[in-house]
N, C-alpha and C positions, 0 to 999 in steps of 0.2 A: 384291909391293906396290910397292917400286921402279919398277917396269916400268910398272906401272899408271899411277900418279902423274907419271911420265916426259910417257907419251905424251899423260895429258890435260894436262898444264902446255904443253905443245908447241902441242895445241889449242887453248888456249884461250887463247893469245898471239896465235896468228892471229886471234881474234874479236875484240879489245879493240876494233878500232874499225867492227866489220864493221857489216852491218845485215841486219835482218831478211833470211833468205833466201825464196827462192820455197814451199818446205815449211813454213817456220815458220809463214810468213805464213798458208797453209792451218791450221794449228795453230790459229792464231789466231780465224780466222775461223770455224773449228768449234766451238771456244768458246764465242763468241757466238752459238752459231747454237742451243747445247743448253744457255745460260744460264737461260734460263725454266723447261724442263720436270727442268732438274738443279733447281732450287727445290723445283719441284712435288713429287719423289721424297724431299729434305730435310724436309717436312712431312710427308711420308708416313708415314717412319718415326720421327721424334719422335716423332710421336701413337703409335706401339707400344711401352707401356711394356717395354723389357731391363735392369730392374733386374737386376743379376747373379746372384742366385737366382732370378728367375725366368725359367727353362731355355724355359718354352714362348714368352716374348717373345722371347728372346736369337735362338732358332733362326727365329722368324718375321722377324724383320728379315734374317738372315744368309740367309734361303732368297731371301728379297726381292733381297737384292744379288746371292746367285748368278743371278739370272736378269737381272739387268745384266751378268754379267761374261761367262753364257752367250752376249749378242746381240754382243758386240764379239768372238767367236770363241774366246775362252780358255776352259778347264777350267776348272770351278769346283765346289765341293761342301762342305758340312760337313760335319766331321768331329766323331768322338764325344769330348765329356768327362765321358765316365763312369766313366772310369780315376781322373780324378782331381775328381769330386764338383762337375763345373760343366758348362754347356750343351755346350759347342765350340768349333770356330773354325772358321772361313770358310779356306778357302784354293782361290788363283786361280791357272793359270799360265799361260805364251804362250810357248811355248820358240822364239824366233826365232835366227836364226843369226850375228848382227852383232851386236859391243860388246860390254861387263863386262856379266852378270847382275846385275838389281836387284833388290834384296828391298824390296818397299812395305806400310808397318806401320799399320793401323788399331785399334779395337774395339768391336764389337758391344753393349758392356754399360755402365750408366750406374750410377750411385749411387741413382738412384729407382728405390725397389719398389715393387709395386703399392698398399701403402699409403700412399704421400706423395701428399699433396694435391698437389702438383705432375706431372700426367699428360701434356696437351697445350701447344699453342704458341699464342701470340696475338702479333699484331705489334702493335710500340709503334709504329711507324713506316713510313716505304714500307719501310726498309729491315732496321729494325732486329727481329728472333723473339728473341722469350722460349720459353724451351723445352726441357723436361729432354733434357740432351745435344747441345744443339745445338751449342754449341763443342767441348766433351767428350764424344766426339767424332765423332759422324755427322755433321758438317758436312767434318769430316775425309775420311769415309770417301767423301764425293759429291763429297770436291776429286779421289779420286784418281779416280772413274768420270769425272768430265769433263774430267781429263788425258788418262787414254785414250782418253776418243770424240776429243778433238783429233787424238790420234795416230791413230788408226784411220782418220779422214776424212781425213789427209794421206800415208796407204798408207805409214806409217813403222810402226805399232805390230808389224805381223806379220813386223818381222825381226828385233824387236827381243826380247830374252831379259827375263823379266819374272817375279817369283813375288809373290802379295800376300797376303800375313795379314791376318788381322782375327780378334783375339782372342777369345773370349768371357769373359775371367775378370779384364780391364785391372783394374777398379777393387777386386775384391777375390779374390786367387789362389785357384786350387785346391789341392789339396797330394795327395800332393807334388809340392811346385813342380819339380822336374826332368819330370815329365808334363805338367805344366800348359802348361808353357815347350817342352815338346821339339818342337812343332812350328814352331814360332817358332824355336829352335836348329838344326836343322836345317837349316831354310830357310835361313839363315846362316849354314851353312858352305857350302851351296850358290853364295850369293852373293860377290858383290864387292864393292857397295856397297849400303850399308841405307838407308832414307827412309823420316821416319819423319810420322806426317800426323796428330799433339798438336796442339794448337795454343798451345804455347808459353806465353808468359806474357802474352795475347792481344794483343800488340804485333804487327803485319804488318810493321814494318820491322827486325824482329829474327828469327831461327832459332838453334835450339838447337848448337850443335857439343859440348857436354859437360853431361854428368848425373852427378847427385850418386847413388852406389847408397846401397841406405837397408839396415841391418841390425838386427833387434831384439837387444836386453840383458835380462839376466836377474841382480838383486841380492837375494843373499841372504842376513841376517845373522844372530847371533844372540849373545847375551849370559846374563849368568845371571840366571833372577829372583829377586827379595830384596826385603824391606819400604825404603822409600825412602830412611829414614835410613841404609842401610848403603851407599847411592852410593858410589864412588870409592873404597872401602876395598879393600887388596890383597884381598879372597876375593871380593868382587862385580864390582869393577871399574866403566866407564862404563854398562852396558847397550846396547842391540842399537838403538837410536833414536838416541842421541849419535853411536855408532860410524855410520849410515846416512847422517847429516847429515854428521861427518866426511868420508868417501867422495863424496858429493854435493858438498859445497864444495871439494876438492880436485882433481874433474874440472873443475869452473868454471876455479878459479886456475889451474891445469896447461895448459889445454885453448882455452879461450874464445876466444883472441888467434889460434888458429890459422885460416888464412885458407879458408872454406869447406866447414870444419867444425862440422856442431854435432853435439848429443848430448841426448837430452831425455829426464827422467823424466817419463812421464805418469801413469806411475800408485805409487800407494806406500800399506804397510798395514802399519802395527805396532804392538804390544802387548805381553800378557801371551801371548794365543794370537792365533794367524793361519790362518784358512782363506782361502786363494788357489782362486780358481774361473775359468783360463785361458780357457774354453769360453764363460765367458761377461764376459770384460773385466771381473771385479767380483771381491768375497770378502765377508769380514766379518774382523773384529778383534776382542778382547776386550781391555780394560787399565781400569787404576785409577790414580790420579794418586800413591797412595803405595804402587806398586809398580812396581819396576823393569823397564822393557822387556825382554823374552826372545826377540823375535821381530820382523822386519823383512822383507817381499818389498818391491822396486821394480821397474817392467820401464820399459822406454825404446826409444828406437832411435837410430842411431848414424849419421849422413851423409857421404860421404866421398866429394870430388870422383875419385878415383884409389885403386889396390891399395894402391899405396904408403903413401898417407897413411892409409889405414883401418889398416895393420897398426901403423904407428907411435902411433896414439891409442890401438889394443886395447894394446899394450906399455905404455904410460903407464898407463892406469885398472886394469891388470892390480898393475902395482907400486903402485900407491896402495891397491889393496883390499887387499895383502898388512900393508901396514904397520899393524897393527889397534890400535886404543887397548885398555887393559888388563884382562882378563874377556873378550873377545868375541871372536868369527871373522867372516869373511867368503870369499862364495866371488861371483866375475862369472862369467856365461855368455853365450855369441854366438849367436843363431842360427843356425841350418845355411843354406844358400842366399842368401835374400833378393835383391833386385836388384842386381846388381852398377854399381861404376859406372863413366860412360865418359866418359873423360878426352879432352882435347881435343889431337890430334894433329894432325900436317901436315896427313894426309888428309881429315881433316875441315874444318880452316881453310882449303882449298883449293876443295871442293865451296862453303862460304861465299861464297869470290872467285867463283867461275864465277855461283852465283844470284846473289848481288849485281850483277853485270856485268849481263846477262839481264834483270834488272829497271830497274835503268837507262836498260838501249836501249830499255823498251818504257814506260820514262816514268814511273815507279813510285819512281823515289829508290834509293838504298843501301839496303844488309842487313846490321846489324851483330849481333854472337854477342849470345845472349841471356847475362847474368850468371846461373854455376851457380845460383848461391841464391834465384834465381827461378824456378829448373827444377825440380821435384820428380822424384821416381825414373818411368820409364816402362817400356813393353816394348823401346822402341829400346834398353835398353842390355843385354840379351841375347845382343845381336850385337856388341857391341865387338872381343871377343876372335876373333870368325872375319870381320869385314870388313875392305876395308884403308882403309873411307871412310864414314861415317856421318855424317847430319843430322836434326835433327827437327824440330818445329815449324812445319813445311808446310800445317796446316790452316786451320781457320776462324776468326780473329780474332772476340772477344768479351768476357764480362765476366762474373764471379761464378759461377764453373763450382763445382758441386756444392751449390747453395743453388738457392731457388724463384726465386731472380731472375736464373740463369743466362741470356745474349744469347748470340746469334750475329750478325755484322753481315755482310748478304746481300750487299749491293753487294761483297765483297771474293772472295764465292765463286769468281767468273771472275776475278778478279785470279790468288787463290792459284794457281789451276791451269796459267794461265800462264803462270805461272812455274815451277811443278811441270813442267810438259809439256816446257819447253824445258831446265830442268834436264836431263829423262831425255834428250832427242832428243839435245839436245848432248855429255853425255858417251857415248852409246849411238855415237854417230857416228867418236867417235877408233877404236873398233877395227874398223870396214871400212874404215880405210887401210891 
């Protein structure tokens, strides 16, 4: 990683004040030249409902791209998720011989199923599509096809080493997640550097260099039940609802002040008796007002910019549930897996400097890191632990991503890519010296 980091800080000192070279310029100029009909294939596939169960849209949009990624010469093909209970994934590759391997990270599947009234795209504007998934993210996935037709048309993309995911299960996993994910892991250890084409917190003058991994909780308590009047007496104790609320307020005070952590109960059920029904995010409760709670389920999830600071909050809420008020127990449980998170390293504040630079000379302003707590968990943090340089956020600036009013803003599509393009050529460049 050293080595890595070395030679592109070398590079990309000699750029600060270069300008555009002869190839970029063709970059450039191919851009513009497949900005229109790159629209046209954005509309295309909006209008294909990939709500993530539905397998037969997922794989109809993904078979669409593989035959974008077939004409610019790369391997392309979906592959099966039937391992793990979801469509597939798209994966693309171009094994060129010059530079770090990059791994480019999309997703094929939206939060609309075929039931949401929300199916196609209508534009508010010349520029502005409403449209399920258009930022989230198939506007993503066409910034990365009109990266590469750039490079393709400036006879750079076929030296260049290149793998591209496109997930099918981004917005709701398949399990087990170690299947779901493995080809996406893979890919990354394959790689050097990941790019990841979210789009952010649909700000174009920001990219993500760190994500918060998200992990579910599981609270469970329990007390003894008794007629009401015998509360707080040494044989009954507080009951199983006092003690939850205990736990609950002591993760706040403990916890809240920590900087880009949070920790959320969404859901919570208790009673006399408690059926928790996982399967389907609900249950039922039974209780009485003059009888003692005997039973409490809470689930949550847990954010955590870094490894480090996820194990130090489980160690905190871990000693708080032990400390129980008088009559009752409690036990916390973590999820197995979940997204892990990626913390913001050299290598990444680095890749920042070089697109921020890049966009500058091509007129575009600074790129400053998007704050974690605007970044929710993605597939780009997957790869934290096998790249030695990760970004996200590369895609298509917009607005209200996962609601009927979700935008895409078109004018930025040739922006993104851009810069996407010059991203890849420039650092693809440090290692044919």
């Amino acid at each position: 990683m050293k080595k890595l980091l070395f030679l592109i800080i070398l590079f990309m000192t000699s750029q600060v004040k270069a300008q555009l070279s002869s190839e970029e310029q063709k970059i450039i100029s191919a851009i513009d030249n497949n900005e229109a009909s790159s629209i046209d294939l954005l509309k295309e596939i909006v209008n294909i409902n990939s709500g993530t169960m539905n397998f037969e849209g997922v794989n109809k949009v993904g078979q669409r791209l593989v035959r974008e990624f077939e004409a610019l010469g790369m391997e392309a093909k979906m592959i099966s998720g039937e391992a793990f209970g979801r469509a597939g994934h798209l994966v693309a590759t171009n094994n060129g011989i010059k530079g770090p391997k990059l791994l480019l990270i999309g997703h094929l599947d939206t939060v609309f199923e075929p039931d949401s009234p929300f199916q196609t795209y209508t534009m508010l504007n010349d520029s502005i599509m409403q449209g399920p998934g258009v930022a989230d993210m198939k506007g993503g996935d066409v910034i990365i096809l009109l990266a590469l037709k750039g490079l393709k048309a400036a006879g750079v993309l076929d030296k260049m080493s290149i793998e591209v995911v496109m997930t099918g299960d981004e917005e709701l996993s398949g399990s087990p997640l170690d299947l779901s994910k493995k080809a996406l892991v893979e890919a990354a250890d394959r790689a050097d550097i990941a790019l990841g084409f979210e789009n952010a917190d649909g700000n174009p003058k920001t990219i993500v260099t760190s994500r918060r991994g998200a992990l579910g909780w599981e609270l469970k308590v329990s007390g003894n039940a008794a007629h009401s009047s015998q509360i707080f007496t040494e044989k009954v104790g507080t009951g199983a609802i006092y003690e939850a609320s205990r736990i609950l307020n002591a993760f706040y005070e403990q916890l809240a002040t920590e900087e880009n952590l949070t920790f959320n109960p969404g859901f919570i059920l208790g009673g006399t008796a408690v059926n928790h029904e996982p399967e389907k995010n609900g249950g039922s409760a039974y209780g009485k007002s003059n009888v003692v709670a005997q039973d409490v389920t809470v689930k949550g999830d847990i954010r955590a910019v870094s490894g480090t600071q996820l194990e130090k909050a489980k160690q905190v809420m871990q000693k708080i549930v032990s400390e129980n008020y008088p009559g009752t127990n409690a036990t916390l449980t973590f999820g197995s897996g979940g997204y892990p998170p990626m913390a913001s390293t050299e290598g990444n504040k680095l890749l920042l400097r070089i697109y921020s630079q890049i966009s500058e000379q091509l007129g575009y302003g600074p790129v400053e890191a998007v704050n974690p707590r605007n970044a929710g968990a993605a597939d780009v943090s997957f790869t934290a632990n096998y790249v030695d340089m990760a970004v996200d956020g590369l895609g298509l600036s917009g607005a209200d991503d996962h609601t009927v009013n979700e935008t895409g803003h078109l004018n930025m599509l040739a922006v993104q890519a851009k810069r996407a393009a010059l991203l890849m050529y420039r650092i693809s460049r440090k290692g044919a010296k």
